[in-house]
Each structure stands twice: as structure tokens, then as C-alpha cells.
The first five atom37 places (N, CA, C, CB, O) and aatype in JSON, in Angstrom:
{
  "aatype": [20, 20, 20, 20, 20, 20, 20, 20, 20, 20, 20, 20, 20, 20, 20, 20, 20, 20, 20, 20, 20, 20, 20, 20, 20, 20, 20, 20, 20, 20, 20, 20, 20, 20, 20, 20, 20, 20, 20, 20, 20, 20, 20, 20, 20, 20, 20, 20, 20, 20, 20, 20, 20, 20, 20, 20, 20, 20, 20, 20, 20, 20, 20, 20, 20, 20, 20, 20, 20, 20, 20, 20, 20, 20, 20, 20, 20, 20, 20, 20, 20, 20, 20, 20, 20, 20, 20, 20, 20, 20, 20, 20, 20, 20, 20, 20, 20, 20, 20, 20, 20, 20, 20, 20, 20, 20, 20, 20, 20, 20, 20, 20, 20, 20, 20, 20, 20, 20],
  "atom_mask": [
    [1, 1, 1, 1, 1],
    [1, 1, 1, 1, 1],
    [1, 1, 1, 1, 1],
    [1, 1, 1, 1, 1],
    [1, 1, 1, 1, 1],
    [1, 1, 1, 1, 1],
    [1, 1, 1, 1, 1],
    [1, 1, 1, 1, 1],
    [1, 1, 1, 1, 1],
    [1, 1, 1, 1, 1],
    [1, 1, 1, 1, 1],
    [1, 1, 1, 1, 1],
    [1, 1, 1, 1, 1],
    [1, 1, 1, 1, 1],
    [1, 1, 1, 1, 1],
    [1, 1, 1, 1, 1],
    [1, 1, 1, 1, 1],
    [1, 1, 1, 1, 1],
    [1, 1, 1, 1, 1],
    [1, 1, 1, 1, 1],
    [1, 1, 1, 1, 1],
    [1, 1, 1, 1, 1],
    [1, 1, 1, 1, 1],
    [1, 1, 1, 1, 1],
    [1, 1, 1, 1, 1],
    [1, 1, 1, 1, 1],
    [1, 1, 1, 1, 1],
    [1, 1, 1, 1, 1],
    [1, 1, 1, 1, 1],
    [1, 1, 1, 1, 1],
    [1, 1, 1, 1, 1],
    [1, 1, 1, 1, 1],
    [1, 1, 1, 1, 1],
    [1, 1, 1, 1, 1],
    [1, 1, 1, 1, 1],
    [1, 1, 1, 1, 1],
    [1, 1, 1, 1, 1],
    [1, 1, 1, 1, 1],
    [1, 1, 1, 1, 1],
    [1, 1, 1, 1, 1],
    [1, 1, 1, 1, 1],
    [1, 1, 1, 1, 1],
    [1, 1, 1, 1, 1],
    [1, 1, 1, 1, 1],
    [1, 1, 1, 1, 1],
    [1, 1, 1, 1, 1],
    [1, 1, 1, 1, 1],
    [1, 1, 1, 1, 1],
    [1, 1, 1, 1, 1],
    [1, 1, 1, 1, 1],
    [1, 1, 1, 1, 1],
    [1, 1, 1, 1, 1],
    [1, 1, 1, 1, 1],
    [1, 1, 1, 1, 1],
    [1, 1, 1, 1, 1],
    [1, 1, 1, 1, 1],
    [1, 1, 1, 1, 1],
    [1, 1, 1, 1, 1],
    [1, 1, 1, 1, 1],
    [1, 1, 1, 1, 1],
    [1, 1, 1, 1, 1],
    [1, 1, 1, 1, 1],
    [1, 1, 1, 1, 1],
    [1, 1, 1, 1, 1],
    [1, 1, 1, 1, 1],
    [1, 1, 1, 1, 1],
    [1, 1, 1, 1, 1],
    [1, 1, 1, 1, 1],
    [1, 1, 1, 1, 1],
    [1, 1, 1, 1, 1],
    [1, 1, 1, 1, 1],
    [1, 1, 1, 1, 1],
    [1, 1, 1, 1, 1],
    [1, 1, 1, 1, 1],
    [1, 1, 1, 1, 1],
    [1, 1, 1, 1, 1],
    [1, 1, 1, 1, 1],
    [1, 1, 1, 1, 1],
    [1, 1, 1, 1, 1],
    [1, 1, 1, 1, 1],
    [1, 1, 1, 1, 1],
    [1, 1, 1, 1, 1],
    [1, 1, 1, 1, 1],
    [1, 1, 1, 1, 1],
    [1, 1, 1, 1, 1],
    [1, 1, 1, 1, 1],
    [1, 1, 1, 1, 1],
    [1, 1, 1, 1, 1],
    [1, 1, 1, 1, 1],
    [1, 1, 1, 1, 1],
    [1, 1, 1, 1, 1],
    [1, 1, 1, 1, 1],
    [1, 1, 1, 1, 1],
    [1, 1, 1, 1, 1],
    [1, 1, 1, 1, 1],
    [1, 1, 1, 1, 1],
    [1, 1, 1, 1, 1],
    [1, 1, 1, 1, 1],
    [1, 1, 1, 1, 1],
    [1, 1, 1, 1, 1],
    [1, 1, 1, 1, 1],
    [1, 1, 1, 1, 1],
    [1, 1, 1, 1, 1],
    [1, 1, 1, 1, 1],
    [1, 1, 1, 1, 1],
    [1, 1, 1, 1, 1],
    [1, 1, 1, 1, 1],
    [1, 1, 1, 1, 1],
    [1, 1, 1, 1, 1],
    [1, 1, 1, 1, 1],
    [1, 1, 1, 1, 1],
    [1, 1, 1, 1, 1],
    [1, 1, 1, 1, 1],
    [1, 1, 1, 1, 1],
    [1, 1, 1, 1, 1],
    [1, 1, 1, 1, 1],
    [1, 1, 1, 1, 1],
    [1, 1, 1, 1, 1]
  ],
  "atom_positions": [
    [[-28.44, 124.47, -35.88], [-27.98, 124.22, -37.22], [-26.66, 124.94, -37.44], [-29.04, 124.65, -38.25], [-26.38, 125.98, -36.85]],
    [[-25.89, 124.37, -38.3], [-24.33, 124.47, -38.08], [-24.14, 124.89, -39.64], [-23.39, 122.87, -37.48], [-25.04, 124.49, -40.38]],
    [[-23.12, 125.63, -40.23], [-23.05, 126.09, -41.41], [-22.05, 124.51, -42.26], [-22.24, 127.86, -41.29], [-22.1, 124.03, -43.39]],
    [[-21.39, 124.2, -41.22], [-20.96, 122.82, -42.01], [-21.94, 121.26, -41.8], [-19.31, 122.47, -41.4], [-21.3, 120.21, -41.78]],
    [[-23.59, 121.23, -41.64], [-23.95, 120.43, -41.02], [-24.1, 119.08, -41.6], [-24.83, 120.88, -40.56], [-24.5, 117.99, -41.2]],
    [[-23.4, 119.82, -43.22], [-23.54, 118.02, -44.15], [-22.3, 117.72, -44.87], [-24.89, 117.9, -45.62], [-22.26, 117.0, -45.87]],
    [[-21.41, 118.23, -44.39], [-19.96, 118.27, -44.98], [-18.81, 116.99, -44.07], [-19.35, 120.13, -44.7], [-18.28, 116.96, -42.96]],
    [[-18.82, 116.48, -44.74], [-17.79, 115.36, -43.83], [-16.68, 115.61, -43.25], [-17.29, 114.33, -44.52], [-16.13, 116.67, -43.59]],
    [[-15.98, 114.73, -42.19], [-14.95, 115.14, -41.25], [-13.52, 115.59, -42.43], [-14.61, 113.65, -40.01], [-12.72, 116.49, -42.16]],
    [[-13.48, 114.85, -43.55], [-12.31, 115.49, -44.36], [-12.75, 116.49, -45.29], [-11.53, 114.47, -45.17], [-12.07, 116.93, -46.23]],
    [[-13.43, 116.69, -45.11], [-13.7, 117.93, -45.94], [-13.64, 119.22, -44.95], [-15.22, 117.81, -46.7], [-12.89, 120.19, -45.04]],
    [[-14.27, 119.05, -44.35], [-14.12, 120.39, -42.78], [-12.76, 120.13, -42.4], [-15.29, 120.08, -41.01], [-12.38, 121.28, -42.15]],
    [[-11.67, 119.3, -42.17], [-10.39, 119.2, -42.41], [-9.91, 119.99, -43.06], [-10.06, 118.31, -42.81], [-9.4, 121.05, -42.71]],
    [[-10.1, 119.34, -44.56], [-9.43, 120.11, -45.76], [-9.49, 121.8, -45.46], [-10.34, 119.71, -47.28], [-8.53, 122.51, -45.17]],
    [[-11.41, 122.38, -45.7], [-11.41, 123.83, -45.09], [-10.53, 124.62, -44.22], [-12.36, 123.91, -44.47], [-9.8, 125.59, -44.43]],
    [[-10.81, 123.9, -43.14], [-9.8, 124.48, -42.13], [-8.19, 124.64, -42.53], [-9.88, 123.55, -40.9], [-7.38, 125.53, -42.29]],
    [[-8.09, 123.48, -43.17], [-6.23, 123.68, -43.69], [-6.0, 124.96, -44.6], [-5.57, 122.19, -44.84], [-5.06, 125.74, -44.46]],
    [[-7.16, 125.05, -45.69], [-7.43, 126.08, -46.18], [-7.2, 127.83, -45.62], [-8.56, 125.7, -46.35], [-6.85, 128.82, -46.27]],
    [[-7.48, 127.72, -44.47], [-7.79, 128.83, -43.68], [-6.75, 128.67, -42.63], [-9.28, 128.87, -43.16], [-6.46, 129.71, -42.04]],
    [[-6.17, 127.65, -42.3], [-5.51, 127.58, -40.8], [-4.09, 128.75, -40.98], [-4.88, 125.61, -40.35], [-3.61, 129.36, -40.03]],
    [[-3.58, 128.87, -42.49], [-2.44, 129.91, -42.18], [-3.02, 131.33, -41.79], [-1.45, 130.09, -43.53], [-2.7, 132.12, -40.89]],
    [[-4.09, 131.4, -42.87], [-4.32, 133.25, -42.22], [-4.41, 133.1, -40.86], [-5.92, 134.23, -42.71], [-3.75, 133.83, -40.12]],
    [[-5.52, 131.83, -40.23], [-5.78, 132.19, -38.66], [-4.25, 131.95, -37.66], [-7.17, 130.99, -38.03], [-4.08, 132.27, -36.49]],
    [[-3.2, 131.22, -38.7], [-1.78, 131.59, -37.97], [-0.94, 133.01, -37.65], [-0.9, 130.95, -38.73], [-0.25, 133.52, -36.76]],
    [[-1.44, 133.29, -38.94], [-0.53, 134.84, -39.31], [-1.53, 135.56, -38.98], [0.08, 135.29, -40.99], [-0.85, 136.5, -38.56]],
    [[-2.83, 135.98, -38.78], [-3.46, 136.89, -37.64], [-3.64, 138.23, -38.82], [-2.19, 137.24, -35.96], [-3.55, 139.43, -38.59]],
    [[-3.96, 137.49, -40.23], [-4.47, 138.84, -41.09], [-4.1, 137.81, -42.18], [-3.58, 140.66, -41.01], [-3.32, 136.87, -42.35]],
    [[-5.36, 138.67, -43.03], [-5.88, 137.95, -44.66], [-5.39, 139.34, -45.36], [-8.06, 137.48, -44.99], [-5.34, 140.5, -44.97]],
    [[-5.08, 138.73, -46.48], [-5.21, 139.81, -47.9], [-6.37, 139.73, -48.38], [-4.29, 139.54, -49.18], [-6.79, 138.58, -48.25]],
    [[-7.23, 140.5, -48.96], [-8.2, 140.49, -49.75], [-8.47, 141.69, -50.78], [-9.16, 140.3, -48.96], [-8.92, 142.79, -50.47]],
    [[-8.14, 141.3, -51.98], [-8.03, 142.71, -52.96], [-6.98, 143.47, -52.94], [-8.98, 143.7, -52.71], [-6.89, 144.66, -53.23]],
    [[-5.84, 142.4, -52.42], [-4.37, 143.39, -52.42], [-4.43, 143.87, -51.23], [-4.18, 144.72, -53.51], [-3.37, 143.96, -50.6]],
    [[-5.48, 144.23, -50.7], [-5.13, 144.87, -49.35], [-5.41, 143.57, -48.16], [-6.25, 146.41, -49.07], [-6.22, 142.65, -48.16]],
    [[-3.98, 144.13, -46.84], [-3.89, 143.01, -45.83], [-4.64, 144.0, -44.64], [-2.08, 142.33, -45.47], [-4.43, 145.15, -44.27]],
    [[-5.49, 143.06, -44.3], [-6.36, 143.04, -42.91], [-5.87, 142.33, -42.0], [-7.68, 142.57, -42.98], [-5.39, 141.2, -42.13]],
    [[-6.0, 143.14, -40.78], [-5.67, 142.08, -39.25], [-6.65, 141.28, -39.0], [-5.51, 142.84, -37.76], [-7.79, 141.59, -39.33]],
    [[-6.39, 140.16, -38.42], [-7.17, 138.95, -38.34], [-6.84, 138.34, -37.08], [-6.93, 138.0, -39.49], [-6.53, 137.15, -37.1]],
    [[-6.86, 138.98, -35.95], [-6.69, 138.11, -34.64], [-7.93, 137.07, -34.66], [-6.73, 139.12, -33.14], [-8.7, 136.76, -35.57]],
    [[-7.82, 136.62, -33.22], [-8.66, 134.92, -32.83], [-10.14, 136.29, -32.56], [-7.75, 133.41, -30.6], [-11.1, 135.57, -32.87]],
    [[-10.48, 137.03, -32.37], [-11.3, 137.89, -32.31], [-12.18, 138.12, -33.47], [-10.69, 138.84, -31.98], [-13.39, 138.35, -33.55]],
    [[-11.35, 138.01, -34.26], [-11.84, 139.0, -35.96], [-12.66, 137.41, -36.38], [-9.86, 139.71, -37.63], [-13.87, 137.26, -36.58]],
    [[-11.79, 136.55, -36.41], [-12.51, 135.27, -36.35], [-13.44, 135.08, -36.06], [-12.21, 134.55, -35.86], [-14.34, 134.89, -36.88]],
    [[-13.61, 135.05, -34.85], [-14.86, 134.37, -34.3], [-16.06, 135.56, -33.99], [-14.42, 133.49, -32.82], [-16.98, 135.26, -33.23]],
    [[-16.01, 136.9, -34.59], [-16.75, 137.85, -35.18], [-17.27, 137.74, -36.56], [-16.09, 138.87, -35.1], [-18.38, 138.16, -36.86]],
    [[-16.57, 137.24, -37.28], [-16.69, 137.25, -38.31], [-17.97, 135.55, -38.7], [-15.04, 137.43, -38.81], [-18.88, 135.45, -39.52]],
    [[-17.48, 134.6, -37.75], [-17.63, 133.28, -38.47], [-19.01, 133.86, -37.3], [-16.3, 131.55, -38.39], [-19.87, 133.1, -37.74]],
    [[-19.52, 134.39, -36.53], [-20.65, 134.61, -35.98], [-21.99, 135.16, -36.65], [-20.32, 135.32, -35.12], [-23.18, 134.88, -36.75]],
    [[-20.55, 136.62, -37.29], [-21.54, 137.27, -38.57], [-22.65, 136.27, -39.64], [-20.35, 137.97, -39.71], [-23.83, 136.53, -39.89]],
    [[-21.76, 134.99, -40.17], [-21.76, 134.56, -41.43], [-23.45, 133.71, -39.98], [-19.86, 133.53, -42.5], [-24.63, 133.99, -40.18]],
    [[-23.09, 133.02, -39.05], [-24.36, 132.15, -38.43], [-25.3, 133.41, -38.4], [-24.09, 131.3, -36.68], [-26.3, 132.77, -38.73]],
    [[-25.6, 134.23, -38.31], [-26.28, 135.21, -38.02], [-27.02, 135.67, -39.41], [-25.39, 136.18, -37.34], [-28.24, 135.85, -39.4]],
    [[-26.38, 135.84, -40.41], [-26.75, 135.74, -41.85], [-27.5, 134.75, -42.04], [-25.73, 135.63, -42.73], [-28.71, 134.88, -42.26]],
    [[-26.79, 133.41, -41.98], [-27.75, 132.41, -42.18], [-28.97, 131.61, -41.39], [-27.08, 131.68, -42.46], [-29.33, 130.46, -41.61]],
    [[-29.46, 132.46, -40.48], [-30.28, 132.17, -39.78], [-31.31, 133.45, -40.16], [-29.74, 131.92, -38.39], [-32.49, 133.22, -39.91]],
    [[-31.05, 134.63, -40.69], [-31.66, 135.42, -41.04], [-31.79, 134.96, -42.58], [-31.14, 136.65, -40.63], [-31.85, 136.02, -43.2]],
    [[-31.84, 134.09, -43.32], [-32.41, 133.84, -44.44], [-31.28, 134.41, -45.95], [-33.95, 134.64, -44.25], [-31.41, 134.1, -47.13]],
    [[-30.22, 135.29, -45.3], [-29.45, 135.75, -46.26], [-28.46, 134.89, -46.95], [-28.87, 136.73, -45.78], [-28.0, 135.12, -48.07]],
    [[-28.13, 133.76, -46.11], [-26.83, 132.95, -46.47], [-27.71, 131.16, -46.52], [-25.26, 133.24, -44.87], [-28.39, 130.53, -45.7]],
    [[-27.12, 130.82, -48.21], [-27.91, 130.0, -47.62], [-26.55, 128.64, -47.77], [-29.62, 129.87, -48.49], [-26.08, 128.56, -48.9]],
    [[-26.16, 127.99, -47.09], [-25.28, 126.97, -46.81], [-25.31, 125.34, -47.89], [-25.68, 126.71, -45.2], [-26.32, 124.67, -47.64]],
    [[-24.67, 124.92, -48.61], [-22.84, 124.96, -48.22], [-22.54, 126.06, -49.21], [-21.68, 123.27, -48.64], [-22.82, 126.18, -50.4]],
    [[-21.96, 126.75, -48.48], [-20.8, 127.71, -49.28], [-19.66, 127.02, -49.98], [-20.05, 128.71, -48.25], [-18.93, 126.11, -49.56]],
    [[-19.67, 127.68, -51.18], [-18.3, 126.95, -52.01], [-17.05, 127.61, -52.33], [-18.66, 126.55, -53.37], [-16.3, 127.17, -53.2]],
    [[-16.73, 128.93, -51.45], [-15.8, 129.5, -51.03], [-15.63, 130.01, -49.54], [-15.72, 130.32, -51.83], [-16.55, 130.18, -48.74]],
    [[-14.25, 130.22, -49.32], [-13.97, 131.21, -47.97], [-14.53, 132.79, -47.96], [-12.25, 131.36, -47.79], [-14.62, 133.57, -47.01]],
    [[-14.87, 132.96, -49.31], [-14.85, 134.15, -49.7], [-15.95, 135.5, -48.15], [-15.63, 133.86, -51.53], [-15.58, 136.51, -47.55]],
    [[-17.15, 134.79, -48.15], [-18.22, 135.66, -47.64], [-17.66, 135.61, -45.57], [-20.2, 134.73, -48.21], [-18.34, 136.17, -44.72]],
    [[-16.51, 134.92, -45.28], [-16.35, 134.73, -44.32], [-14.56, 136.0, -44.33], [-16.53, 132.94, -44.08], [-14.17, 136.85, -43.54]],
    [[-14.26, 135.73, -44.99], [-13.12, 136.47, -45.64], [-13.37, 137.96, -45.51], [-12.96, 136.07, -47.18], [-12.64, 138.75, -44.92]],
    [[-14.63, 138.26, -46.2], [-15.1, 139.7, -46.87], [-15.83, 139.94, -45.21], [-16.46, 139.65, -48.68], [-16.11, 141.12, -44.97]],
    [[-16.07, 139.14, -44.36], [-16.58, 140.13, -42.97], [-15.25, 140.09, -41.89], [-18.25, 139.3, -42.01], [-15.32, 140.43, -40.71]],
    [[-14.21, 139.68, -42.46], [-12.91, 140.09, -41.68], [-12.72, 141.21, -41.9], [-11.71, 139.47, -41.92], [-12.12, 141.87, -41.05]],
    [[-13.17, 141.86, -43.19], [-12.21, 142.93, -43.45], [-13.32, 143.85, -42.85], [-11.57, 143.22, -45.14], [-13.14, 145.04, -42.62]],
    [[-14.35, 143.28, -42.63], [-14.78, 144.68, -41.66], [-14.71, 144.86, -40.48], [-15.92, 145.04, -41.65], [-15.16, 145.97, -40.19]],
    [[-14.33, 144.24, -39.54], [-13.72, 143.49, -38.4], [-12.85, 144.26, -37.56], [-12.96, 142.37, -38.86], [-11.64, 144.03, -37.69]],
    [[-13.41, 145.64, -36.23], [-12.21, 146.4, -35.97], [-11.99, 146.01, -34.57], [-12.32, 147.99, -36.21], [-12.26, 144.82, -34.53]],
    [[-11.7, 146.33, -33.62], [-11.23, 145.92, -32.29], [-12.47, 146.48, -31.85], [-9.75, 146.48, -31.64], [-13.4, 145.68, -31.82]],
    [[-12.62, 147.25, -31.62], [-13.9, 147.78, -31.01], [-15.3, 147.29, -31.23], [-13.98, 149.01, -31.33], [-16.16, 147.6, -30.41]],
    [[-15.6, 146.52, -32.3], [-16.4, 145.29, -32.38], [-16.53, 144.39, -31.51], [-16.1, 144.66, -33.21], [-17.63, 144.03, -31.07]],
    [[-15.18, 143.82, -31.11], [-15.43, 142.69, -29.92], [-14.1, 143.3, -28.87], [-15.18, 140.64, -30.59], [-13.08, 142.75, -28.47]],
    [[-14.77, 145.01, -28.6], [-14.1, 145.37, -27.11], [-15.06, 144.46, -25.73], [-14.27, 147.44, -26.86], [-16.29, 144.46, -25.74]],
    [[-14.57, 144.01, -25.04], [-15.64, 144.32, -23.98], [-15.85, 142.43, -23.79], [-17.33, 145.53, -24.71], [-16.15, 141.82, -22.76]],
    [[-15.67, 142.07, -24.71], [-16.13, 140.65, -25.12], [-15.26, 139.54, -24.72], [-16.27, 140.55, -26.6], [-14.46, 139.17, -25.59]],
    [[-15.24, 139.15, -23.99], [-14.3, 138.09, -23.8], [-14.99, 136.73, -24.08], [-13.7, 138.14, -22.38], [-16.16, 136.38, -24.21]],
    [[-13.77, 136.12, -24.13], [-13.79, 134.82, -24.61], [-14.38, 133.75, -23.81], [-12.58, 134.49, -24.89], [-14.08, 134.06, -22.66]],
    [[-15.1, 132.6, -23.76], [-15.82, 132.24, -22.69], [-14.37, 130.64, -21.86], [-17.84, 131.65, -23.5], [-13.53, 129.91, -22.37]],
    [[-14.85, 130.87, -20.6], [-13.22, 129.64, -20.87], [-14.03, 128.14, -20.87], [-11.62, 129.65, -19.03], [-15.2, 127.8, -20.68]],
    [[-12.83, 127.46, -21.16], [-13.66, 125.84, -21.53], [-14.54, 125.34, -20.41], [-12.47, 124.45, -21.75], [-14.42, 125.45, -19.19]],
    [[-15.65, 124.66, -21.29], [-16.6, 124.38, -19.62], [-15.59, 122.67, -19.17], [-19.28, 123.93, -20.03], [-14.75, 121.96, -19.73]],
    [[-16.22, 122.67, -18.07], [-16.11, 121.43, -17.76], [-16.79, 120.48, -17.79], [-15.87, 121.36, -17.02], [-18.02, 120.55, -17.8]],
    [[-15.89, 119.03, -17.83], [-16.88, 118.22, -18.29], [-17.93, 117.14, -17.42], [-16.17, 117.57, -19.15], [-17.52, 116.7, -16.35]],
    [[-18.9, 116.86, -17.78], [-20.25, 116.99, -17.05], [-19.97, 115.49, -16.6], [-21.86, 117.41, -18.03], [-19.51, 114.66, -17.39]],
    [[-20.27, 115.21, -15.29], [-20.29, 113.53, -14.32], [-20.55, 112.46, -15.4], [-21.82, 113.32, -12.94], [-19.83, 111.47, -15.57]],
    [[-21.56, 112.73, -16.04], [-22.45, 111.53, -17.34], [-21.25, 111.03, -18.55], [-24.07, 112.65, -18.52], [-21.05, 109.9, -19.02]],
    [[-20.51, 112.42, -18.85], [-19.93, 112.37, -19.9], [-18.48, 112.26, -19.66], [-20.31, 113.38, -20.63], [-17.71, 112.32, -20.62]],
    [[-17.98, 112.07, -18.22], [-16.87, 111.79, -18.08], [-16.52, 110.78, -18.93], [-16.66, 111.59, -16.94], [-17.15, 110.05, -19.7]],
    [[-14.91, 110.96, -18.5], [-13.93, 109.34, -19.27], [-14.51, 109.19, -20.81], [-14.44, 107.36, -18.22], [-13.87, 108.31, -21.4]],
    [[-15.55, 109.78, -21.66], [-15.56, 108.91, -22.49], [-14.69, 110.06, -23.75], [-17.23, 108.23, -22.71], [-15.03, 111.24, -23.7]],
    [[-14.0, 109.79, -24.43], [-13.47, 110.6, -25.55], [-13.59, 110.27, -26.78], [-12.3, 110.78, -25.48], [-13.36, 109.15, -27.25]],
    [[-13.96, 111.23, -27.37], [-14.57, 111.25, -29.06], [-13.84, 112.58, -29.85], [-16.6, 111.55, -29.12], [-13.38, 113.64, -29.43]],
    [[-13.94, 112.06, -30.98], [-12.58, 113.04, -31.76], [-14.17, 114.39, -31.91], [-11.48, 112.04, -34.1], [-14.02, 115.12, -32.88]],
    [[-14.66, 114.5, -31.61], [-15.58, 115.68, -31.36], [-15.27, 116.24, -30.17], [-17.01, 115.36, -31.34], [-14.71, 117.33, -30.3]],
    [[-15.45, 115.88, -28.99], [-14.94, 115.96, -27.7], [-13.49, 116.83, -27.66], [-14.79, 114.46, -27.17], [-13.07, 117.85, -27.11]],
    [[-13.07, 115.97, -28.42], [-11.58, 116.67, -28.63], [-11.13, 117.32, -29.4], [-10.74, 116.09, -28.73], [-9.97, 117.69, -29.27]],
    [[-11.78, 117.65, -30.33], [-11.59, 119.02, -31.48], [-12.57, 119.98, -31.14], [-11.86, 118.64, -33.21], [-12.58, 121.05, -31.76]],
    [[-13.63, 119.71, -30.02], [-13.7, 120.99, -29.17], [-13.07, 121.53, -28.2], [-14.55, 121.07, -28.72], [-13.53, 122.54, -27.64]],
    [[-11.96, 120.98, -27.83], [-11.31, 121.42, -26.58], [-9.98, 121.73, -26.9], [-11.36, 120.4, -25.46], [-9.06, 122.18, -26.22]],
    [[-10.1, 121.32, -28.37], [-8.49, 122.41, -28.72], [-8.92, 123.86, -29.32], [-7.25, 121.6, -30.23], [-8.21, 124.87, -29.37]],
    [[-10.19, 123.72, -29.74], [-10.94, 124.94, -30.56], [-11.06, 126.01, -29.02], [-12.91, 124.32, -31.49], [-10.85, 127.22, -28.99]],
    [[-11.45, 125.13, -27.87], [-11.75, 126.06, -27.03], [-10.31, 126.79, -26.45], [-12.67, 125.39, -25.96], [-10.15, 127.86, -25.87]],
    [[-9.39, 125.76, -26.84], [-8.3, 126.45, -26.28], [-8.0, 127.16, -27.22], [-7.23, 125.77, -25.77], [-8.01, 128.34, -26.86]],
    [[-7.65, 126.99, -28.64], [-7.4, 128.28, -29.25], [-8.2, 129.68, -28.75], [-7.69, 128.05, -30.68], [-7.78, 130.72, -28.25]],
    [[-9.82, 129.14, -29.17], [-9.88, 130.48, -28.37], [-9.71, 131.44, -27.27], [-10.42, 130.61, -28.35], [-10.06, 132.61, -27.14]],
    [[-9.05, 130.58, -26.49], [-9.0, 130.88, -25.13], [-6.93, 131.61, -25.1], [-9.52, 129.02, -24.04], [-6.36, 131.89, -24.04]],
    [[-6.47, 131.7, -26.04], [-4.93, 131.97, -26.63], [-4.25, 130.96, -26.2], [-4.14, 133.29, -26.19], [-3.05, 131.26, -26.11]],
    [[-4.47, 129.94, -25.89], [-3.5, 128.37, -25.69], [-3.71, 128.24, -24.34], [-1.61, 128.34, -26.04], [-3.02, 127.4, -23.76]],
    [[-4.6, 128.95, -23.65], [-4.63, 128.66, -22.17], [-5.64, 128.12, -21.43], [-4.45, 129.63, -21.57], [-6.6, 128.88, -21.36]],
    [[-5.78, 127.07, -20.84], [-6.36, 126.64, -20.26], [-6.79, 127.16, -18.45], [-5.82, 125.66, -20.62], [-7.59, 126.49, -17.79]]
  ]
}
């Protein structure tokens, strides 16, 4: 179960546009004060929020950035020392050749996370 699992492709669009400058500029303001926000703090943070909501605390659709926002700012390097990023898998004999805009907005997601490298 996915925190966007009933939200349509333009709306998870829209979100993301929402969010895509902080995850450009690599730090949010929140309360006047600016936090660093690498591809790290991210995907710590958006782990936190699945982890919440599988523990019964969060319950989904959220109608702000806010609770994803507020676990950046707790977010230090030493959180995800040690942790690397996993690299893109490859793709499986069955599922060759066929491409789907899912398919493919996971494999730019994987490359972001991966810092543009394949």
C-alpha cells in the first residue's frame, strides 16, 4: 500500500511540481528556518511518513506537504550514513520491450536516486 494509492496521475503530477523545487535546491524552509534537503533527506523522510502509516499514525490522503516537510527538518547525515542507494534493477526477460509511463517514471525516479547515474 502506497501513500498516493487513490490519487490520479495529475494530481501526483501536480504534488510533485509542488515539491520538485525544494528537491532541486536540496533544502526547505520551514518556520523561517532553511533545512538541507539532499536526495537522502528525501527518501528518509518520505520512508519515515510509509512507516507512520503502516504503524496506524498517518492515516492517507494527506492534504498537505506539511508532515513530510516537518520530518526533513529532522533529517541529519548520519541518519542515512552507511546507506546507499540501491542501483536500478534490471529489466526481467517477461517484461522486456514493453514500456509504460509507470515503467518509465520509475526509472527516472531510480535515476534520480541514483544522482543521474546510471
Amino acid at each position: 500500500m502506497f501513500l498516493v494509492q487513490k490519487l490520479t496521475v495529475p494530481h501526483i503530477s501536480k504534488l510533485v511540481g509542488e515539491i520538485a523545487p525544494m528537491i532541486r535546491e536540496g533544502e526547505i524552509v520551514r518556520n523561517r528556518k532553511t533545512y538541507p534537503a539532499p536526495r537522502e533527506a528525501w527518501i528518509w523522510a518520505a520512508t519515515r511518513c510509509l512507516e507512520a502509516r503502516d504503524a496506524g499514525k498517518l492515516t492517507p490522503p494527506l492534504t498537505s506537504h506539511c508532515y513530510l516537510l516537518e520530518n526533513i527538518t529532522f533529517w541529519s547525515p548520519e541518519k542515512t550514513a552507511g546507506t546507499a542507494v540501491l542501483p536500478s534493477p534490471q529489466p526481467s526477460p517477461a517484461g522486456e520491450g514493453v514500456s509504460t509511463k509507470l515503467r518509465s517514471g520509475l526509472g527516472d525516479l531510480m535515476e534520480w536516486s541514483n544522482g543521474g547515474q546510471q
